[in-house]
C-alpha positions, 0 to 999 in steps of 0.5 A: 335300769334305762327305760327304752324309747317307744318306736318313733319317740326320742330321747330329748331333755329327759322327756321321749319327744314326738312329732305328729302330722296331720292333713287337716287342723281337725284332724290335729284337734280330734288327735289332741283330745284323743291323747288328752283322754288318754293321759287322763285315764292314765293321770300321765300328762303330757306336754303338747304344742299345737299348731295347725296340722302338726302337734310336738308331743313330749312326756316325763315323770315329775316325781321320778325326775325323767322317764319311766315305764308309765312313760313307755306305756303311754307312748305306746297308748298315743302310737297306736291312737296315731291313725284316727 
């Protein structure tokens, strides 16, 4: 069964990829730690590149070998974390 992407993610590599902006790098940082709790809680890790106001977030599972419904789940998580 396909696995959807999440609105505002895409498809890519077999990872859903996002990009976030920011109006300030700590606004970026404060968002950063935000998902790092997140994918703990979860033990689900992303991928993230930081730069000064944006982050380029991209999430797969290892061990299914590309995206799953905890992927979903994830993605849905950091959506509704967006608007710190």
């Amino acid at each position: 069964m396909a696995v959807t992407a999440p609105i505002h993610w895409q498809l890519k590599d077999g990872k859903f990829v996002r990009t976030f902006q920011f109006d300030s790098y700590a606004k970026t940082i404060e968002f950063v730690n935000v998902v790092a709790a997140i994918a703990e809680e979860m033990d689900h890790h992303p991928d993230m590149h930081v730069g000064y106001n944006k982050v380029v977030c991209s999430i797969s599972s290892h061990s299914a070998g590309g995206v799953t419904d905890q992927c979903v789940a994830f993605c849905e998580m950091v959506n509704a974390a967006e608007g710190l």
